[in-house]
N, C-alpha and C positions, 0 to 999 in steps of 0.2 A: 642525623644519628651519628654518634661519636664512631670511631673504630672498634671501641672495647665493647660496645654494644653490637655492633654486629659480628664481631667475634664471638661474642656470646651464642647468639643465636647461629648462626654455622656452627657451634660445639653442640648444641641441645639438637638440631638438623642432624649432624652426624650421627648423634645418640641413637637415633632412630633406623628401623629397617627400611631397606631403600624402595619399597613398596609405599610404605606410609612419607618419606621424604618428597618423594613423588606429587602424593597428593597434597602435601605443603604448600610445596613448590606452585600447585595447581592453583591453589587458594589465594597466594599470592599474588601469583601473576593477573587473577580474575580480581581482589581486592583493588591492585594498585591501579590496574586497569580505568575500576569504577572511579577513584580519585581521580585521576588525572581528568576523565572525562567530565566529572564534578567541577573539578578546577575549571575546565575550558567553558562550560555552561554558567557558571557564576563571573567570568570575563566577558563572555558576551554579553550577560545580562545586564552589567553593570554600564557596558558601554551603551548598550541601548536606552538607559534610562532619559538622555538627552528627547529622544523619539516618544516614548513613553507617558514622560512631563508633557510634552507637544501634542499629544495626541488626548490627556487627562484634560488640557486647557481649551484644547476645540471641542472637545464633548461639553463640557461645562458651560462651553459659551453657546452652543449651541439648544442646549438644554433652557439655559436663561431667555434665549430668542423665539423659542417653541417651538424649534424644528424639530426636537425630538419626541418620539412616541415610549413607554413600554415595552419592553421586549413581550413578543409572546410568543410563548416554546411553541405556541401549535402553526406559526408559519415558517420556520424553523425547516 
């Protein structure tokens, strides 16, 4: 975000009673929160797909050999 944008937003922020700035502020900090933690769950995901692949290819091969069953929810 350039500077003149968030200059922006600090002058619409100030515009407001510092009650509701407050809960801006609140919104914010919970907003960027959930990103960041977004971010760091789509880096790990990505990095696991190595594992993932590994593990799609031993079930398939496993599936072709007849070691595998059905899943059923009821022994679960």
């Amino acid at each position: 975000m350039s500077s003149s944008a968030i200059a922006t937003v600090i002058k619409m922020l100030e515009s407001l009673p510092e009650e509701t700035q407050e809960r801006v502020v609140d919104h914010l900090r919970e907003y960027l929160s959930d990103l960041l933690d977004e971010e760091e769950w789509n880096a790990r995901f990505k990095r696991s797909q190595p594992q993932l692949k590994g593990l799609a290819r031993r079930a398939r091969q496993e599936i072709a050999e007849g070691k595998a069953k059905p899943l059923d929810l009821k022994e679960l």
